[in-house]
N, C-alpha and C positions, 0 to 999 in steps of 0.2 A: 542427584536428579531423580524425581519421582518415574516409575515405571508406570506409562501409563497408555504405551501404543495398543495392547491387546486388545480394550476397554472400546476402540474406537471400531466401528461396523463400518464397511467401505459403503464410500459413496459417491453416486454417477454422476459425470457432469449436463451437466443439465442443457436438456432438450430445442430443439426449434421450437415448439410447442412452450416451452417454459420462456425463453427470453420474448417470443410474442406476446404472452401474458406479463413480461414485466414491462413492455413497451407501451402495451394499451394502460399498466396501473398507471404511468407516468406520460402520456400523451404530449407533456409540455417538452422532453426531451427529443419524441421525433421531430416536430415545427424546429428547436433549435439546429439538428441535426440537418433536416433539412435546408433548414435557412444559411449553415453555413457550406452548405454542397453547390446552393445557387449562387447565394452574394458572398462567397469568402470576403472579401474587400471589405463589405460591412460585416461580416463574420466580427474581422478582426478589429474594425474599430468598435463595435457593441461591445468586445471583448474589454477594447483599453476603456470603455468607458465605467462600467461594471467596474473595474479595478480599479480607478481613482472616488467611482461612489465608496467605496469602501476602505480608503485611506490609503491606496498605494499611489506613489506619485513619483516613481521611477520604476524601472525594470529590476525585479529582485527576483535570485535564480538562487533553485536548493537542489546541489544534485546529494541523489540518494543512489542504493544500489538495493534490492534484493537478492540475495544468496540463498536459494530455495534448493542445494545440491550442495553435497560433498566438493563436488568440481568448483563449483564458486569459492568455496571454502578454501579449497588451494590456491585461489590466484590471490583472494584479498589480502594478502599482506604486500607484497609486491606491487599490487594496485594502489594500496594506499601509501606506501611510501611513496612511488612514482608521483602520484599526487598532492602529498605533503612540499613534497622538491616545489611546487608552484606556489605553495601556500593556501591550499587547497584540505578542507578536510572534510569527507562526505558523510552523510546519514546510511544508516546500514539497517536493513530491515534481513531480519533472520529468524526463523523459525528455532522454536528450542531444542528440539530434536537435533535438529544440523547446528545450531551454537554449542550444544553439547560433545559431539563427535569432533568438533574441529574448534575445542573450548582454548587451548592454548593459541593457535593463531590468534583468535579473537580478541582473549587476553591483552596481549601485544597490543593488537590495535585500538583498544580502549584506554590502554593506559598513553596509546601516544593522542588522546582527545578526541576519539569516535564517538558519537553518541549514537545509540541503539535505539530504534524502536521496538515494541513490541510488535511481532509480526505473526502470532500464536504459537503452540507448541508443537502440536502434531506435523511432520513430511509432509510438505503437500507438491514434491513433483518429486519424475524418479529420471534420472539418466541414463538412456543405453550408449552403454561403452563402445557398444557394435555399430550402429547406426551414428552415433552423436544425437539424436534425438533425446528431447525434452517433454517427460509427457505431466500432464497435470493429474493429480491423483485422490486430490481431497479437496473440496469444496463445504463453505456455510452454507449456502444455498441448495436447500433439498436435506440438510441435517438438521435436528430437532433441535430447538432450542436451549435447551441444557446443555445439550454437547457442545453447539459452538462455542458460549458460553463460556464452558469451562476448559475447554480450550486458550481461549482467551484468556484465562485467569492465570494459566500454567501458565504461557506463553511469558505473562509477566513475570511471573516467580522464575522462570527460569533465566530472565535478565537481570534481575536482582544475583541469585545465587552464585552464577557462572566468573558476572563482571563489576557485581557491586551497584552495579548504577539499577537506577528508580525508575524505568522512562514515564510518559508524563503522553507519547505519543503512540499510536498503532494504525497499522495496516493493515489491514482484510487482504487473506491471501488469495491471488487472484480479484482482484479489489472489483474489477468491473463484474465480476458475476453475482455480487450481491448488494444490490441497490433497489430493491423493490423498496416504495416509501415505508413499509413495515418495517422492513430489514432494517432500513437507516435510523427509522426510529426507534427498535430495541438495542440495537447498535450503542446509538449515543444516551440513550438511559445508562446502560451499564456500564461506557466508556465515563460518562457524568459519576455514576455513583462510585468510579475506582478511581475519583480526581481526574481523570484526564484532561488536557485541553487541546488535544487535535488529533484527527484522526483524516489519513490521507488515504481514500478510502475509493475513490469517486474516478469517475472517466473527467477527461477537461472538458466533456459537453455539458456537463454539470456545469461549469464555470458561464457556459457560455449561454445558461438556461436563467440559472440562479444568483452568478458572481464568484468571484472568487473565493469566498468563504460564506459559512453559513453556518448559524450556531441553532441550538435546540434545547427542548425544557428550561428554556426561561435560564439556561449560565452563561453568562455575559464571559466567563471565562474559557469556557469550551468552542473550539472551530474545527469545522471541515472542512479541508480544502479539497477545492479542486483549480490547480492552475492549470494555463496551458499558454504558451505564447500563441497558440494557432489553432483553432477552431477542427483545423480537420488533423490534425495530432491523434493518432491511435494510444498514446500511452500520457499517464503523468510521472511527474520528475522520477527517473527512477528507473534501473536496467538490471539485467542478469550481469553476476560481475565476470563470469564468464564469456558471455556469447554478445557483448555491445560493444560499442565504443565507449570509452571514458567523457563523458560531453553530456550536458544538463540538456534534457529534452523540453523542457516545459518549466 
């Protein structure tokens, strides 16, 4: 694995002041937000309706987990068997940093049919042993473009290296803090020019702004999603594999 955590300059997480500037770039997000605060009811049928414009014509459910800690890293084996026992086998988004230090668990559960996302390469939360608190530590939003970037690129190579497998999909760590329409759009450039075709990236107020997916630069083959079965959902499909329940949120 390339050594490449020094390289990275810490960076804060971003301000009241900054998410109000990403609110106003994207104005069509608060009206949704809004709208499903007053008419959940029609929240959720705008929601089913968005999803059959767009070709879904049942309820289809992807649970994923995030493993952003070492601690996650100890449960997922155990979790994923527990899960297999249903016939159950989830998406695992993992930073390459922590895929690295807990590369044999992982192993294991790729070879029993996990697929990986790229989830970048650099730690982006740290856990106290002392409290159990979970703090977030590294953010794209507020780092210069290069960095995230290459970040991103690690990220991939270090799922290649680790587990063999290509992934094809990525997650922005801390996914809601970088959606400003810029962001999304240098995003799925880079995601487009590295093949990708989906990147789960998005709050489900997106879903309930834009639909359930949304493709960019003109490839019919690339999507973003954002599901959610419910309009006022704080999270999309997808948990710490430590700290949730086992159960598809969205």
């Amino acid at each position: 694995m390339p050594e490449t955590t020094q390289d990275f300059a810490p960076v804060a997480r971003p301000s009241i002041l900054d998410r109000l500037g990403k609110a106003a770039a994207d104005p069509g997000l608060a009206r949704a937000w809004a709208y499903a605060r007053l008419f959940p009811g029609r929240g959720v049928a705008r929601n089913i309706a968005l999803s059959r414009r767009a070709g879904l014509r049942k309820p289809c459910f992807v649970l994923s987990f995030d493993c952003d800690t070492d601690l996650d890293s100890a449960v997922a084996p155990a979790l994923h068997a527990r899960l297999r026992a249903f016939g159950l086998s989830p998406l695992y988004a993992v930073a390459g940093e922590v895929l690295d230090a807990g590369a044999a668990a992982y192993r294991d559960i790729s070879r029993d049919g996990a697929v990986f996302l790229n989830h970048g390469f650099r730690r982006h939360a740290a856990h106290d042993l002392a409290t159990g608190a979970v703090t977030s530590t590294y953010f794209y939003e507020g780092d210069n473009t290069e960095d995230w970037q290459r970040d991103i690129r690690l990220g991939h190579d270090a799922v290649g290296d680790i587990l063999g497998q290509h992934p094809d999909s990525f997650r922005t760590p801390h996914f809601a803090s970088f959606e400003r329409p810029r962001d999304l759009s240098n995003l799925w450039a880079l995601l487009t020019d590295m093949k990708y075709r989906h990147s789960s990236s998005k709050r489900p107020l997106f879903a309930l702004h834009h639909g359930p997916f949304s493709g960019d630069r003109g490839s019919s083959s690339f999507r973003s999603a954002a599901v959610s079965a419910s309009p006022n959902r704080s999270s999309t499909v997808g948990a710490s594999c430590a700290t949730r329940a086992a159960r598809p949120t969205g």
